[in-house]
C-alpha angles and dihedrals in degrees: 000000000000120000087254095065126094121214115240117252100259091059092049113119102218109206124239092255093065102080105146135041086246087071091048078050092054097049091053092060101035083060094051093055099045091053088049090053100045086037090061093040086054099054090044095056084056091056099046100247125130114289127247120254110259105268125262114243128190131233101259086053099045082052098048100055095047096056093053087041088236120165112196098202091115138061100235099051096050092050091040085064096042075054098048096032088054090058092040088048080056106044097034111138101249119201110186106213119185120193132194086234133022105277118217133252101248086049088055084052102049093041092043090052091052085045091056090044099055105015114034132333093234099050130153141172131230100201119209129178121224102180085195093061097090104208129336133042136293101212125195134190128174094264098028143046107202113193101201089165124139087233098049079053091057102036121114080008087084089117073040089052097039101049097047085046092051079041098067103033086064089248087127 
């Protein structure tokens, strides 16, 4: 593949720090404004006018596009990957994870790099917060509902529960 191709959006790495489709979202527009910036320096620089400042990129960006090896200096590649993020951004494998409390940054990370490991490459997580789940994860796919809750793991054991508990206060 030449420098001026653009991988298609099944074979894209996403980086550690892209969890959510907001961050594909992110990065689509992040891209789109970074090609509208170096577009119009570009065209000011024809005309004989003062350049634009090189564009700001985030992190998840500046990651992106080193994993995929991806240099942004022409048009067409920069409007080849809007092209290719936009269809990522809609076949994306989505897991909808919901937690009892909001769960950090650093947490999301570490959980959506063992999901690309052992479910799907491309991977991410939509995170919800049930207050009522008391400890663990509801997680959903699009085939499967998967109730890995503290509470789903007790109910119907509540005798269970009891007589370990009376077990180990000497009652019996």
């Amino acid at each position: 593949m030449s420098d001026t191709e653009v991988k298609a959006h099944e074979n894209f790495i996403l980086p550690a720090n892209v969890v959510t489709k907001v961050d594909v979202s992110r990065l689509v527009s992040e891209v789109e404004r970074v090609d509208n910036i170096m577009t119009a320096s570009g065209v000011r620089t024809k005309i004989g006018s003062e350049e634009l400042p090189i564009p700001v990129m985030s992190d998840q960006l500046t990651d992106f596009l080193s994993a995929n090896t991806l240099d942004l200096q022409t048009s067409k590649t920069r409007s080849d990957l809007v092209k290719q993020l936009r269809i990522l951004k809609d076949k994306v494998p989505v897991l909808h994870m919901t937690f009892s409390v909001t769960a950090d940054a650093e947490s999301l990370q570490k959980l959506v790099a063992w999901v690309r490991e052992s479910v799907h490459p491309q991977a991410i997580i939509a995170v919800g917060l049930q207050p009522a789940l008391v400890a663990g994860v509801y997680l959903r796919t699009p085939n499967h509902v998967h109730d890995l809750s503290l509470r789903h793991m007790l109910d119907g054991r509540h005798g269970l529960l009891v007589e370990e508990l009376e077990t180990l206060r000497g009652s019996k």
